[in-house]
Gaussian input, Z-matrix of N, CA and C with variables (Angstrom, degrees):
# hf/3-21g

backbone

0 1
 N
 C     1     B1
 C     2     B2     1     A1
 N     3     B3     2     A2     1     D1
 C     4     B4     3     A3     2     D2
 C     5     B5     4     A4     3     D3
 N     6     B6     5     A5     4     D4
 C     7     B7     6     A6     5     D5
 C     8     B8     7     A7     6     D6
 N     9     B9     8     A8     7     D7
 C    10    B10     9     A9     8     D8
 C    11    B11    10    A10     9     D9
 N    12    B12    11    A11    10    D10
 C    13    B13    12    A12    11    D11
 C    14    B14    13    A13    12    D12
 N    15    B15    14    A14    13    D13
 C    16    B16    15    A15    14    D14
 C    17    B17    16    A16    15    D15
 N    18    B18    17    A17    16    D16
 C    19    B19    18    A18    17    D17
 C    20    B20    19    A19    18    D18
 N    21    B21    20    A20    19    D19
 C    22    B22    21    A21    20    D20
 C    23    B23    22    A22    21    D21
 N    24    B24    23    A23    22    D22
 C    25    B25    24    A24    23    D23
 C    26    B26    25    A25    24    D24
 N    27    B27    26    A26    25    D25
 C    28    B28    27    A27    26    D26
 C    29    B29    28    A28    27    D27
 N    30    B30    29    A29    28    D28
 C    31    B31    30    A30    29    D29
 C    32    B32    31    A31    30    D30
 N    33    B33    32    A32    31    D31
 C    34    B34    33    A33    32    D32
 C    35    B35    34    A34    33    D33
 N    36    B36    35    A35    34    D34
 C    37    B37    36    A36    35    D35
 C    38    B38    37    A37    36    D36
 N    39    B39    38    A38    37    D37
 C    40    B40    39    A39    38    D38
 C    41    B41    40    A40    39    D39
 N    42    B42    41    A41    40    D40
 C    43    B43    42    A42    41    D41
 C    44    B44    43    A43    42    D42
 N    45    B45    44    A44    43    D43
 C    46    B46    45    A45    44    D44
 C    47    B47    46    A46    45    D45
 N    48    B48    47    A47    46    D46
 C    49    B49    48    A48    47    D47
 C    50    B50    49    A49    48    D48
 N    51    B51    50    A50    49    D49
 C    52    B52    51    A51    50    D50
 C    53    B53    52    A52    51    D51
 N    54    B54    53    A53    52    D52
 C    55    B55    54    A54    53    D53
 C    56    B56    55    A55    54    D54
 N    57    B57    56    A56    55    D55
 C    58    B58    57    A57    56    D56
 C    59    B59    58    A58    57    D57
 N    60    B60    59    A59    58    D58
 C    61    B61    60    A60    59    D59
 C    62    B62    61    A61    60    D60
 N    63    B63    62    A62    61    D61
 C    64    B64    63    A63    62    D62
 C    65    B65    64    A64    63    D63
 N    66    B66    65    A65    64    D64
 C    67    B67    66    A66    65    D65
 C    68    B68    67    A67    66    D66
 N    69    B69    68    A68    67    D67
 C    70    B70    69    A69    68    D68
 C    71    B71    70    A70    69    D69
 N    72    B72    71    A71    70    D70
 C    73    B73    72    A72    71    D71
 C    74    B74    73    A73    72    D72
 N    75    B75    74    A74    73    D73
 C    76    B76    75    A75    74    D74
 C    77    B77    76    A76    75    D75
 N    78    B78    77    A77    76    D76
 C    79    B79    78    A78    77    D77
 C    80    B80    79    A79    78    D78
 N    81    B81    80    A80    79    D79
 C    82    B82    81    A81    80    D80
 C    83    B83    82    A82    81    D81
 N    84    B84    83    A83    82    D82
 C    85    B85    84    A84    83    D83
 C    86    B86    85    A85    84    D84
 N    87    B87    86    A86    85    D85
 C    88    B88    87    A87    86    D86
 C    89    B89    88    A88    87    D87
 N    90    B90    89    A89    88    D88
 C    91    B91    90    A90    89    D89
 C    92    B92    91    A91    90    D90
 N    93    B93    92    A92    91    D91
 C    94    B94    93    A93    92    D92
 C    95    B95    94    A94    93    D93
 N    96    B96    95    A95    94    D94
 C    97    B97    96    A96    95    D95
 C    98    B98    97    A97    96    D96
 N    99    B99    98    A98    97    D97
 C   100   B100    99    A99    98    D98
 C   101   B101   100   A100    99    D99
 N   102   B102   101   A101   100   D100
 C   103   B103   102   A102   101   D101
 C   104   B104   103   A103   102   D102
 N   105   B105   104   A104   103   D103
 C   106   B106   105   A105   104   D104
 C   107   B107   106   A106   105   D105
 N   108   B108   107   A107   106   D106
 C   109   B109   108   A108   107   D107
 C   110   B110   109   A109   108   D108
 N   111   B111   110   A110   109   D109
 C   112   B112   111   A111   110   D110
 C   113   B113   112   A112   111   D111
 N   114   B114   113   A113   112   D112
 C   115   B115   114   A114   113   D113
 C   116   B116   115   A115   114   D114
 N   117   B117   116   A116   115   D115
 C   118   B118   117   A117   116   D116
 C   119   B119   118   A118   117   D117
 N   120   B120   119   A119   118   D118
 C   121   B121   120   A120   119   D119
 C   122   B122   121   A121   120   D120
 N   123   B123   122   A122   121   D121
 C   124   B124   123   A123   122   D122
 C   125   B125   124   A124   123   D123
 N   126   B126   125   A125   124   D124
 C   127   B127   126   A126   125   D125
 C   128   B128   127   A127   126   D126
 N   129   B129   128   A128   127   D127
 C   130   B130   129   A129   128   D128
 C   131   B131   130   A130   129   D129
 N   132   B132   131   A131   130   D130
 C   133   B133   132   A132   131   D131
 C   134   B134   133   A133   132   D132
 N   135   B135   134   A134   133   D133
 C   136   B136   135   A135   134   D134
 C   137   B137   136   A136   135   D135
 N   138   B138   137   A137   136   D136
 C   139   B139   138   A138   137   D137
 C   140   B140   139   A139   138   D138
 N   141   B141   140   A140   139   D139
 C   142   B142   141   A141   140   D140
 C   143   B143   142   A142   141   D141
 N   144   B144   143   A143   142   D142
 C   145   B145   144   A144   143   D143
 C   146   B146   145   A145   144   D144
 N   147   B147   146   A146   145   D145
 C   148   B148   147   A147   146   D146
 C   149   B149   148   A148   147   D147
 N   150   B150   149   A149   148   D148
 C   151   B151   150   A150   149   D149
 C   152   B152   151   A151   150   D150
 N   153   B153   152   A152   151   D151
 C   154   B154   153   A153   152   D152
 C   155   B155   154   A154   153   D153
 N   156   B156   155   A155   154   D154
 C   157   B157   156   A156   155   D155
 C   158   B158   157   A157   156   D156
 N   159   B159   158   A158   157   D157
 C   160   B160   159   A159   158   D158
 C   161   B161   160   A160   159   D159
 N   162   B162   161   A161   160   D160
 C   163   B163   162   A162   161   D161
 C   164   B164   163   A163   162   D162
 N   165   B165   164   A164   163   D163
 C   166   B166   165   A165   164   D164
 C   167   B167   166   A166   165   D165
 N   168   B168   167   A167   166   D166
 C   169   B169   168   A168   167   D167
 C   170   B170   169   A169   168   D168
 N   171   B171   170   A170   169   D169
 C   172   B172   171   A171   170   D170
 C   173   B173   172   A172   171   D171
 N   174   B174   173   A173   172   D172
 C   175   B175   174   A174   173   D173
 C   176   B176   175   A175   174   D174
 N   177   B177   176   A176   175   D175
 C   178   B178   177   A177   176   D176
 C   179   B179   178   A178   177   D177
 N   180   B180   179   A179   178   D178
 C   181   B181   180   A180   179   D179
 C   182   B182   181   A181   180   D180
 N   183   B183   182   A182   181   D181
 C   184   B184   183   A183   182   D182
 C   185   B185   184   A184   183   D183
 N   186   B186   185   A185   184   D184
 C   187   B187   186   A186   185   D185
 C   188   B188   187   A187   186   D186
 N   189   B189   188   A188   187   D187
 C   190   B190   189   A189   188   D188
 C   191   B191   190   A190   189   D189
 N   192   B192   191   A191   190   D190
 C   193   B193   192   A192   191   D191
 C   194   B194   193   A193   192   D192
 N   195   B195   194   A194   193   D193
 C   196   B196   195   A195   194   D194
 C   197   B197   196   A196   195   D195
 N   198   B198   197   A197   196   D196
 C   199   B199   198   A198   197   D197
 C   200   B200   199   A199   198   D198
 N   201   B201   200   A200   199   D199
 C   202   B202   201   A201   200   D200
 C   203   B203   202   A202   201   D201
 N   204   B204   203   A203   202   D202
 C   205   B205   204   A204   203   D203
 C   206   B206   205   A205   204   D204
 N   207   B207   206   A206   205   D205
 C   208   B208   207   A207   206   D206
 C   209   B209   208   A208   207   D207
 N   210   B210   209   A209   208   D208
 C   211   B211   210   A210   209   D209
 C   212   B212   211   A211   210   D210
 N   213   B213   212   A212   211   D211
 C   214   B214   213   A213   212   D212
 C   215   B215   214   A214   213   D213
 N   216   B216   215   A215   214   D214
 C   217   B217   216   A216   215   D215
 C   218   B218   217   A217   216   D216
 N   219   B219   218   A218   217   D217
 C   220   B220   219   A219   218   D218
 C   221   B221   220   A220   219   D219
 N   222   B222   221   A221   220   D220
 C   223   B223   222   A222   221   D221
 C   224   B224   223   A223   222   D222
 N   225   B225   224   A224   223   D223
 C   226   B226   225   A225   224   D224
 C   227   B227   226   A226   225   D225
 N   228   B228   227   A227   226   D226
 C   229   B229   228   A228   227   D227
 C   230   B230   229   A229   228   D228
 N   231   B231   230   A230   229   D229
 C   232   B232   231   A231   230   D230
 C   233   B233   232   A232   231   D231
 N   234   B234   233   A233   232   D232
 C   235   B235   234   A234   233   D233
 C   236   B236   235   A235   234   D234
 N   237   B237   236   A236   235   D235
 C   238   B238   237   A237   236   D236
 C   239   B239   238   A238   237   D237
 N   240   B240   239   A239   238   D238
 C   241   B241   240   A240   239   D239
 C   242   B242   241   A241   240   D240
 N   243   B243   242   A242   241   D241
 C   244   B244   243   A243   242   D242
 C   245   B245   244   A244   243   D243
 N   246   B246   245   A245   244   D244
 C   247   B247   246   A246   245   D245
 C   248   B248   247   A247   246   D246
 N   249   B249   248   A248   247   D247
 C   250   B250   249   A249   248   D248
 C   251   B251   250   A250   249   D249
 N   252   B252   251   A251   250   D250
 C   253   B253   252   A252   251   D251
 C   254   B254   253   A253   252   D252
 N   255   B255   254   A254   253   D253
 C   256   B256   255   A255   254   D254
 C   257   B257   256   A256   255   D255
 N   258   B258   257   A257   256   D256
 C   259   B259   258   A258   257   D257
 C   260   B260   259   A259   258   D258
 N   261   B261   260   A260   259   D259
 C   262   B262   261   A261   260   D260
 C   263   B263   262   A262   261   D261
 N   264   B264   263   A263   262   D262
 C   265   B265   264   A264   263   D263
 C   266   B266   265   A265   264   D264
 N   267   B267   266   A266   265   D265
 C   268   B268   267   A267   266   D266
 C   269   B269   268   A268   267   D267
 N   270   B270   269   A269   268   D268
 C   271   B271   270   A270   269   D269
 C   272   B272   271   A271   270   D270
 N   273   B273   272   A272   271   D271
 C   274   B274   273   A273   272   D272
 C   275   B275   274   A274   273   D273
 N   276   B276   275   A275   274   D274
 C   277   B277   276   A276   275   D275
 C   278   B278   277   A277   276   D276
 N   279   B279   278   A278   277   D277
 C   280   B280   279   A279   278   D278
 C   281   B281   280   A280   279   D279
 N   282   B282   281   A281   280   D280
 C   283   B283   282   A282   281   D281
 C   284   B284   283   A283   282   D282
 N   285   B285   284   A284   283   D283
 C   286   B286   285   A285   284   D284
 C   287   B287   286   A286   285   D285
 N   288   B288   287   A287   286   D286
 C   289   B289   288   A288   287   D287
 C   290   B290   289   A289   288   D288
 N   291   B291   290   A290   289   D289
 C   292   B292   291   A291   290   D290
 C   293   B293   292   A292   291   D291
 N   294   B294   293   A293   292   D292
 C   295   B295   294   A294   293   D293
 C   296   B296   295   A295   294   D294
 N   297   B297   296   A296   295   D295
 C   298   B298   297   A297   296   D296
 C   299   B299   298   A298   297   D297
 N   300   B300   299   A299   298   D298
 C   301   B301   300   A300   299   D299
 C   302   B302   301   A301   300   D300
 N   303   B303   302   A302   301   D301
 C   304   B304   303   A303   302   D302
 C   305   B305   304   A304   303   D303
 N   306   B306   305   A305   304   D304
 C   307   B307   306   A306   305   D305
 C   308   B308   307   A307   306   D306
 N   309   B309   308   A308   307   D307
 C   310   B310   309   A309   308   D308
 C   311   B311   310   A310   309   D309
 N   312   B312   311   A311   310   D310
 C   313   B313   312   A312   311   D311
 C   314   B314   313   A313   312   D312
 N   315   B315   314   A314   313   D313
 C   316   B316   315   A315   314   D314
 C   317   B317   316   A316   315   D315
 N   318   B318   317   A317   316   D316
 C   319   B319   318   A318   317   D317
 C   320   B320   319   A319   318   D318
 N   321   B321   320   A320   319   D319
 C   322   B322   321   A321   320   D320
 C   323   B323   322   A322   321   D321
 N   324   B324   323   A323   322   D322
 C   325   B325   324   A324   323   D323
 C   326   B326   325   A325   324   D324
 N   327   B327   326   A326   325   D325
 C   328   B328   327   A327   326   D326
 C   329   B329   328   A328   327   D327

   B1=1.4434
   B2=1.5344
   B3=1.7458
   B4=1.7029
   B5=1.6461
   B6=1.2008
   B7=2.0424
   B8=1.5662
   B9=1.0022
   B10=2.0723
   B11=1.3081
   B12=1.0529
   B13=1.3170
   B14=1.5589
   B15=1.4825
   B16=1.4876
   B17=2.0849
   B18=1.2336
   B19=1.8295
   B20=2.1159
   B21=1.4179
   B22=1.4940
   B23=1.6320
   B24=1.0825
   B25=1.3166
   B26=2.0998
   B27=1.5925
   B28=1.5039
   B29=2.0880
   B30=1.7577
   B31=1.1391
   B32=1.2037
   B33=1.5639
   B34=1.7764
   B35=1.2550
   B36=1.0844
   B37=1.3346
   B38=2.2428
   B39=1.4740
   B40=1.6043
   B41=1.6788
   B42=1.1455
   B43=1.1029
   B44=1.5756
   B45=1.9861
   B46=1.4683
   B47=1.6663
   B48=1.3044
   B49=1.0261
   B50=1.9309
   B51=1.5839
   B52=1.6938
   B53=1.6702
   B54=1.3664
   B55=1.5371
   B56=1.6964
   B57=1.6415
   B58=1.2380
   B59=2.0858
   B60=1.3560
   B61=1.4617
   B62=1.2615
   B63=1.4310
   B64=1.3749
   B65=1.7540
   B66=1.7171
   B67=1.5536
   B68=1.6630
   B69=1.1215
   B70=1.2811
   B71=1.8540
   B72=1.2523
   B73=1.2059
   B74=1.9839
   B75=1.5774
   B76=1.6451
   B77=1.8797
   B78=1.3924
   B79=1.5343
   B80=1.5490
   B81=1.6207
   B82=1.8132
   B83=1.7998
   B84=1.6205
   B85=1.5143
   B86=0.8429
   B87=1.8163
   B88=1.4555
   B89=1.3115
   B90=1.1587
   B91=1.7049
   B92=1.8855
   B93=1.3407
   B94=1.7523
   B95=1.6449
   B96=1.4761
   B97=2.0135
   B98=2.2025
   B99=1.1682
   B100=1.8283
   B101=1.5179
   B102=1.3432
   B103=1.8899
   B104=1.6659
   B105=1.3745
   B106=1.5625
   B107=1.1909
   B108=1.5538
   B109=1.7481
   B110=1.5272
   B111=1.9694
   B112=1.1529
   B113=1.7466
   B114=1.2156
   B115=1.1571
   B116=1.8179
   B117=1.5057
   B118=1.3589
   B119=1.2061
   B120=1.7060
   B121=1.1948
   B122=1.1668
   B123=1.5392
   B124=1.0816
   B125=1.5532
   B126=1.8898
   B127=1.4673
   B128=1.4993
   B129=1.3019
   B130=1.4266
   B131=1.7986
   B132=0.9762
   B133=1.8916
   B134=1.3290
   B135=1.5034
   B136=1.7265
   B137=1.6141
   B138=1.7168
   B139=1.8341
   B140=1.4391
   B141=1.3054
   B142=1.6412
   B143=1.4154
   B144=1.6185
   B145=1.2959
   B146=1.5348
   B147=1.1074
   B148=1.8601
   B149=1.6800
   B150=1.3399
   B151=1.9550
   B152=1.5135
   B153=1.8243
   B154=1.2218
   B155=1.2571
   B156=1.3445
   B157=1.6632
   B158=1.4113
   B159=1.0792
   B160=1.7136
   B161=1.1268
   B162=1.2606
   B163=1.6832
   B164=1.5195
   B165=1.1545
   B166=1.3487
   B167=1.2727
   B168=1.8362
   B169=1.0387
   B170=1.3202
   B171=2.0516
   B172=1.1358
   B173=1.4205
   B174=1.3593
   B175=1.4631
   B176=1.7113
   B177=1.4644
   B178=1.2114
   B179=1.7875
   B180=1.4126
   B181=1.8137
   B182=1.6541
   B183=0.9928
   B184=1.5254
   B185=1.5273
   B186=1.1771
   B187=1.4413
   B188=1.1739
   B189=1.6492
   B190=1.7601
   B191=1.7493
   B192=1.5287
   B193=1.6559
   B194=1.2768
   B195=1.1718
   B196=1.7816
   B197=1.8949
   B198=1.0420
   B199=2.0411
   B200=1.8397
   B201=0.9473
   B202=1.5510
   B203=1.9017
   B204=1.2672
   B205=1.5992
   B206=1.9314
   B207=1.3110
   B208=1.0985
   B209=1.7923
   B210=1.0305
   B211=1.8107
   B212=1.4232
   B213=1.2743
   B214=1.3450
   B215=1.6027
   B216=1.3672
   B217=1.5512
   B218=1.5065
   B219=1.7628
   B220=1.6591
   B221=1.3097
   B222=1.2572
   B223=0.9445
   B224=1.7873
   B225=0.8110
   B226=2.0299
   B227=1.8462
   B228=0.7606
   B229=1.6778
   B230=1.6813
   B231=1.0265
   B232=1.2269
   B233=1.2104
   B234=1.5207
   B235=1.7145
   B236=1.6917
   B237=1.1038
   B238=1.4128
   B239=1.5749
   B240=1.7672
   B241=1.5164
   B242=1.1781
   B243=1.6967
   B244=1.5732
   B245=1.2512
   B246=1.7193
   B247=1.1662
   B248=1.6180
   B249=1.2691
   B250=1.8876
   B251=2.0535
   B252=1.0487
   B253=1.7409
   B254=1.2640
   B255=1.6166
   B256=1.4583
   B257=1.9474
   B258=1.5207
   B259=1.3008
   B260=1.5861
   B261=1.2123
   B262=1.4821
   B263=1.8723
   B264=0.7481
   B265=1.3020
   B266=1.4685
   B267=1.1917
   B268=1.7409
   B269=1.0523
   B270=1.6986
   B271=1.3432
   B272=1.9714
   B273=1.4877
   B274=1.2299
   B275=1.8270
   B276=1.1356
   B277=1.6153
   B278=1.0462
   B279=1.5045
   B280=1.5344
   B281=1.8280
   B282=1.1060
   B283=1.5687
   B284=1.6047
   B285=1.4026
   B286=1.3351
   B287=1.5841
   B288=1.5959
   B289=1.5185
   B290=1.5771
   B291=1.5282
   B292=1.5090
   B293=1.3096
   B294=1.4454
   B295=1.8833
   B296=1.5625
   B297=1.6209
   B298=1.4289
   B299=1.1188
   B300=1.5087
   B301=1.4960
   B302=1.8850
   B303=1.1131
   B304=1.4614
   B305=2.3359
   B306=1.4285
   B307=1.5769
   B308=1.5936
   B309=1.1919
   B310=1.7119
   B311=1.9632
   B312=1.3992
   B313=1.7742
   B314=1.3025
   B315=1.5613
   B316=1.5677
   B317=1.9071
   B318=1.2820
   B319=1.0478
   B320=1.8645
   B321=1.5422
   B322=1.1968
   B323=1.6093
   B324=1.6438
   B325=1.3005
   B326=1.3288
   B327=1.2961
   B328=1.2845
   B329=1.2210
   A1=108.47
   A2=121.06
   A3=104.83
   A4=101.58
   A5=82.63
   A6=82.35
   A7=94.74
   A8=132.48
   A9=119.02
   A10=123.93
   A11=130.82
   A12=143.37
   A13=118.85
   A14=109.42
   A15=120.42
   A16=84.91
   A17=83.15
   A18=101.63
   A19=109.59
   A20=115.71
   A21=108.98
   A22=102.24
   A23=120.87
   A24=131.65
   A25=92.68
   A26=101.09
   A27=108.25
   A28=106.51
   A29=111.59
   A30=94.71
   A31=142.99
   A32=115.98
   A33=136.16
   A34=110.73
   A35=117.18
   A36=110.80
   A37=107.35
   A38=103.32
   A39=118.30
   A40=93.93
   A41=114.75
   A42=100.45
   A43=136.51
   A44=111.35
   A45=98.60
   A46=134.19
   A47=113.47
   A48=138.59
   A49=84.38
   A50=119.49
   A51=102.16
   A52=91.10
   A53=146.68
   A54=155.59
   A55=100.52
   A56=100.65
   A57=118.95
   A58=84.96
   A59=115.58
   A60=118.11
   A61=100.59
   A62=140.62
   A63=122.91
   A64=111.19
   A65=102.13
   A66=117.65
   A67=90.15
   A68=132.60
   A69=129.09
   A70=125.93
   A71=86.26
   A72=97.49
   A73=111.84
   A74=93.69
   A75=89.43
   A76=81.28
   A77=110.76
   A78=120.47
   A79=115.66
   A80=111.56
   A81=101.42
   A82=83.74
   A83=102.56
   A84=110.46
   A85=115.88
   A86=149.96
   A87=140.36
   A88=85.59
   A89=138.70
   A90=110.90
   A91=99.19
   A92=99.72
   A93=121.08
   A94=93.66
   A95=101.69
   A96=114.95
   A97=87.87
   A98=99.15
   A99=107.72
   A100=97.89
   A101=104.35
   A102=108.38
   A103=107.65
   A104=123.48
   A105=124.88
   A106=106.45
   A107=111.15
   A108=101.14
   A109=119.09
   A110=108.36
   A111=127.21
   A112=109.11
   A113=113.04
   A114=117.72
   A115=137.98
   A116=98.02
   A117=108.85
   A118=105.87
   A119=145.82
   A120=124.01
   A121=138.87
   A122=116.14
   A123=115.78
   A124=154.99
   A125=91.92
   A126=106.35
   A127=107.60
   A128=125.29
   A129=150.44
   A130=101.14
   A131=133.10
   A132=124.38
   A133=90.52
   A134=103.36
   A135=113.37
   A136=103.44
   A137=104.97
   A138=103.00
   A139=135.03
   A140=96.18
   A141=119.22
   A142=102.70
   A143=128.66
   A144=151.54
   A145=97.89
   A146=101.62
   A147=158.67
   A148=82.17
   A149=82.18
   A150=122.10
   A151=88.19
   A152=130.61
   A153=133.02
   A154=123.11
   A155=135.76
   A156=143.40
   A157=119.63
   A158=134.90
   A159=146.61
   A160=100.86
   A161=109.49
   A162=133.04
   A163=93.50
   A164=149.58
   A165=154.04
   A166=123.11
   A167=110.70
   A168=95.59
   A169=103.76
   A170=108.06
   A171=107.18
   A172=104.59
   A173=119.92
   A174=132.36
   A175=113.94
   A176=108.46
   A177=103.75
   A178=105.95
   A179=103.87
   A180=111.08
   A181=115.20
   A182=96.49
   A183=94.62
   A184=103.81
   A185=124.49
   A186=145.23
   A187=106.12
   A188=132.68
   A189=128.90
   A190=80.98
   A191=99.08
   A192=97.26
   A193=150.54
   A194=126.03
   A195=116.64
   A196=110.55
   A197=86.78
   A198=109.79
   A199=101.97
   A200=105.66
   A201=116.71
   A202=111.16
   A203=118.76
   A204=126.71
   A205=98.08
   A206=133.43
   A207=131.93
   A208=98.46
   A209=116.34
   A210=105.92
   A211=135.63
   A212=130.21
   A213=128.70
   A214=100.79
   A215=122.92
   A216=102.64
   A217=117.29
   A218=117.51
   A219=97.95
   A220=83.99
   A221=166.00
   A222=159.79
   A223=124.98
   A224=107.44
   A225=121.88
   A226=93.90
   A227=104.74
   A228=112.03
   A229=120.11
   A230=111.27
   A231=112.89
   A232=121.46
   A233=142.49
   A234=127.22
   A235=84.28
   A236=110.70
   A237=113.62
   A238=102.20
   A239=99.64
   A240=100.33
   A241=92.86
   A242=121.88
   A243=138.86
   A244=99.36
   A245=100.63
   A246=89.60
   A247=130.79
   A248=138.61
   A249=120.73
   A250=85.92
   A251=101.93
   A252=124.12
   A253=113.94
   A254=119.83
   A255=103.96
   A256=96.39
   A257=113.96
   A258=140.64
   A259=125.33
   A260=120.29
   A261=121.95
   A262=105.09
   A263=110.62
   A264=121.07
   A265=129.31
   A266=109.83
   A267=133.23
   A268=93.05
   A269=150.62
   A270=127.28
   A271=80.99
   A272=109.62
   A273=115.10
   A274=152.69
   A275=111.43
   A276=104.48
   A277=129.26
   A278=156.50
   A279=140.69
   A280=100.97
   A281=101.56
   A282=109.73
   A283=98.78
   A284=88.11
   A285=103.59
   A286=107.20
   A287=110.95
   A288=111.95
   A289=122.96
   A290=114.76
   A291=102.96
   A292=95.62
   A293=97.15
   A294=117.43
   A295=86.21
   A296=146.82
   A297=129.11
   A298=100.21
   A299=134.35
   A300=97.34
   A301=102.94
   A302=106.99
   A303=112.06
   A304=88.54
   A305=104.35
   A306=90.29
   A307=98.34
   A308=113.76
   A309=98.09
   A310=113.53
   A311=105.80
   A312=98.38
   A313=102.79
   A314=105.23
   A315=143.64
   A316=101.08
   A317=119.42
   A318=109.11
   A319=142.37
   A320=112.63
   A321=127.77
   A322=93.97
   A323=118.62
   A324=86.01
   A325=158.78
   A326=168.08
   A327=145.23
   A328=96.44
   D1=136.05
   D2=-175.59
   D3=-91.38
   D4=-175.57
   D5=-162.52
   D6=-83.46
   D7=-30.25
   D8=149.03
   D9=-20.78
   D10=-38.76
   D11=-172.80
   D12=-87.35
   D13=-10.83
   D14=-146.47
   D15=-97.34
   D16=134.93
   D17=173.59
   D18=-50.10
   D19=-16.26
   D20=170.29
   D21=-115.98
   D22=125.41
   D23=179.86
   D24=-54.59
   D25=148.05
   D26=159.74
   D27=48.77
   D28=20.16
   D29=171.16
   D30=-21.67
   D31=-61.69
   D32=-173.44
   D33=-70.45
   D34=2.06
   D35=-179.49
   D36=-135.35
   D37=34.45
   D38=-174.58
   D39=-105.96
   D40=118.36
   D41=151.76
   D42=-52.77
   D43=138.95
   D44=160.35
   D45=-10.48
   D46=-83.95
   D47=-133.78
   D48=-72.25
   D49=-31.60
   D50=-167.42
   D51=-101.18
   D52=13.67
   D53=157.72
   D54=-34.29
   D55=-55.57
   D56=-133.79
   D57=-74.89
   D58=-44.15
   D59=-175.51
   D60=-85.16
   D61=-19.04
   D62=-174.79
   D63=-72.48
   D64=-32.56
   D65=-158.12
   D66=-80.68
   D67=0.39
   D68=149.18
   D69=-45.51
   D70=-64.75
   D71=-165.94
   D72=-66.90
   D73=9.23
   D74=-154.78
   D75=-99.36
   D76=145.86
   D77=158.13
   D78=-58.17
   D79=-163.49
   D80=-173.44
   D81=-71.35
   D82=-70.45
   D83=-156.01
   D84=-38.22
   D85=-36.46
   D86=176.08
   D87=-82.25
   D88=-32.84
   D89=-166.66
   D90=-50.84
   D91=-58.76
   D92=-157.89
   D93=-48.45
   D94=-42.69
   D95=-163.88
   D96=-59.67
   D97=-44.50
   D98=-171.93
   D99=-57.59
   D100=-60.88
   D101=-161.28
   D102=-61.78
   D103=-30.88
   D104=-177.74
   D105=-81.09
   D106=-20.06
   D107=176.70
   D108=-79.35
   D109=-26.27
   D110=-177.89
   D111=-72.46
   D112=-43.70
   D113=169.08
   D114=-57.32
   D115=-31.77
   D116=166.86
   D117=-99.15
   D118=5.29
   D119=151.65
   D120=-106.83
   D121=-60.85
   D122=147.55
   D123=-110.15
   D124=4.77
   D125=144.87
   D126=57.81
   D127=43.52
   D128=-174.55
   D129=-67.04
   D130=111.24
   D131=168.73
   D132=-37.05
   D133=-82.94
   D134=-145.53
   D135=-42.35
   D136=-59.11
   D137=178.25
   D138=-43.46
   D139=-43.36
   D140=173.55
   D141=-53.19
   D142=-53.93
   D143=-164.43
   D144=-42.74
   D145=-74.91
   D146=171.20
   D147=-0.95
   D148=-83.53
   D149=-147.56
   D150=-61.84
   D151=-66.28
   D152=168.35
   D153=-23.44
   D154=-67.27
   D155=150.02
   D156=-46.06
   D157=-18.93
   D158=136.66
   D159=-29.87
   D160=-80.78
   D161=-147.53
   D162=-73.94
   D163=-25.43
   D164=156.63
   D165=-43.18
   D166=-46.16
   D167=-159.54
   D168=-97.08
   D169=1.42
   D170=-166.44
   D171=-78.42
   D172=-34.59
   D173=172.20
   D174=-47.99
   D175=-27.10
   D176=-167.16
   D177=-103.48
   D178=15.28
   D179=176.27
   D180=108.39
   D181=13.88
   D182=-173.85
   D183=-80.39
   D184=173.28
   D185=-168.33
   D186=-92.46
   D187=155.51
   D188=149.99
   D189=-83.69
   D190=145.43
   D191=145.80
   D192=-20.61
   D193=174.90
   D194=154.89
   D195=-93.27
   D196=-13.95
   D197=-162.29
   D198=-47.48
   D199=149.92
   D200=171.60
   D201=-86.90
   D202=97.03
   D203=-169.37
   D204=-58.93
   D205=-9.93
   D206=-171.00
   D207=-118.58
   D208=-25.95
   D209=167.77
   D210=-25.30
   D211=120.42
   D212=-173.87
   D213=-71.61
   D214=126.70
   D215=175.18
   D216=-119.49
   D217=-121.70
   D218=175.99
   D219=-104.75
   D220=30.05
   D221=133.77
   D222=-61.24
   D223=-15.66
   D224=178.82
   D225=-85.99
   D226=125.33
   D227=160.34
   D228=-37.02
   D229=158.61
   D230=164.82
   D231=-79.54
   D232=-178.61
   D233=172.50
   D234=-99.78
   D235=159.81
   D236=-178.55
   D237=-100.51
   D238=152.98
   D239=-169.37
   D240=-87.69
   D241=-179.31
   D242=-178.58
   D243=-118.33
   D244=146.99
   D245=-176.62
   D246=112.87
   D247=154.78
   D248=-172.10
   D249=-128.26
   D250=121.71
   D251=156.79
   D252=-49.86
   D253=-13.03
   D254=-174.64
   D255=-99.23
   D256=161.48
   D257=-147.53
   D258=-161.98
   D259=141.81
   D260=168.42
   D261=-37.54
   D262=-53.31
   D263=-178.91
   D264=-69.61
   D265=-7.96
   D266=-168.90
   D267=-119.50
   D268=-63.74
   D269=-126.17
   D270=-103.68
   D271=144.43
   D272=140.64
   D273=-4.55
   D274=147.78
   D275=170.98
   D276=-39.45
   D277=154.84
   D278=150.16
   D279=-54.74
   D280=166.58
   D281=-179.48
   D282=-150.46
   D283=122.95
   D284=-172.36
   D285=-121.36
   D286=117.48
   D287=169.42
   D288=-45.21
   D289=155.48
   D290=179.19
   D291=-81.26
   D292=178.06
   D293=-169.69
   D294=-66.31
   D295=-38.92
   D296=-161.61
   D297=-87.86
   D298=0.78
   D299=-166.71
   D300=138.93
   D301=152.02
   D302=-170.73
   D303=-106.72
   D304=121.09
   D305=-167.24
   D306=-89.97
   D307=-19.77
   D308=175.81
   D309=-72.10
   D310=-5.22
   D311=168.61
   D312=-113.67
   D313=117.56
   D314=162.92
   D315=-42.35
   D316=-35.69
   D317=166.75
   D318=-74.43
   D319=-9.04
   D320=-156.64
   D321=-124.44
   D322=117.68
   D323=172.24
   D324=-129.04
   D325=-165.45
   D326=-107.52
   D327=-124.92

């Protein structure tokens, strides 16, 4: 099956750590459609783990979520800004060595 087809948009490329709240929102059958895809690819312990105890509890009456399985959450990166934050107004004093010598360099001397 290609990962287009797969019940979480852009799977292979979700981090761990947001798997665990997305596979909420999934029923048994996309769960099972998720876990056979996980299994013939990259067959992760922890994910496999994950999805297996999912699928348990779904068997045993549990709910899918209300959650949106395609939601950007705090887990997606930020877009990165352009550009450097530092400024006339941001960077520091000038620092000027004394006339003998800078005393924290062992080379210059005191």
């Amino acid at each position: 099956m290609p990962e287009r087809d797969l019940p979480l948009k852009d799977y292979d490329h979700l981090p761990v750590g947001s798997l665990t709240s997305r596979i909420r929102t999934l029923d048994a059958e996309d769960l099972t459609t998720l876990l056979d895809y996980e299994k013939a690819h990259a067959n992760r312990f922890q994910v496999v783990r994950v999805m297996e105890s999912r699928l348990t509890s779904l068997k045993n009456g549990a709910q899918p979520s209300g959650g949106n399985p395609a939601a950007v959450g705090a887990d997606a990166p930020a877009p990165a800004e352009a550009g450097s934050k530092a400024s006339e107004a941001t960077s520091g004093p000038p620092v000027n060595p004394p006339s003998h010598g800078d005393p924290t360099n062992p080379a210059q001397p005191r």
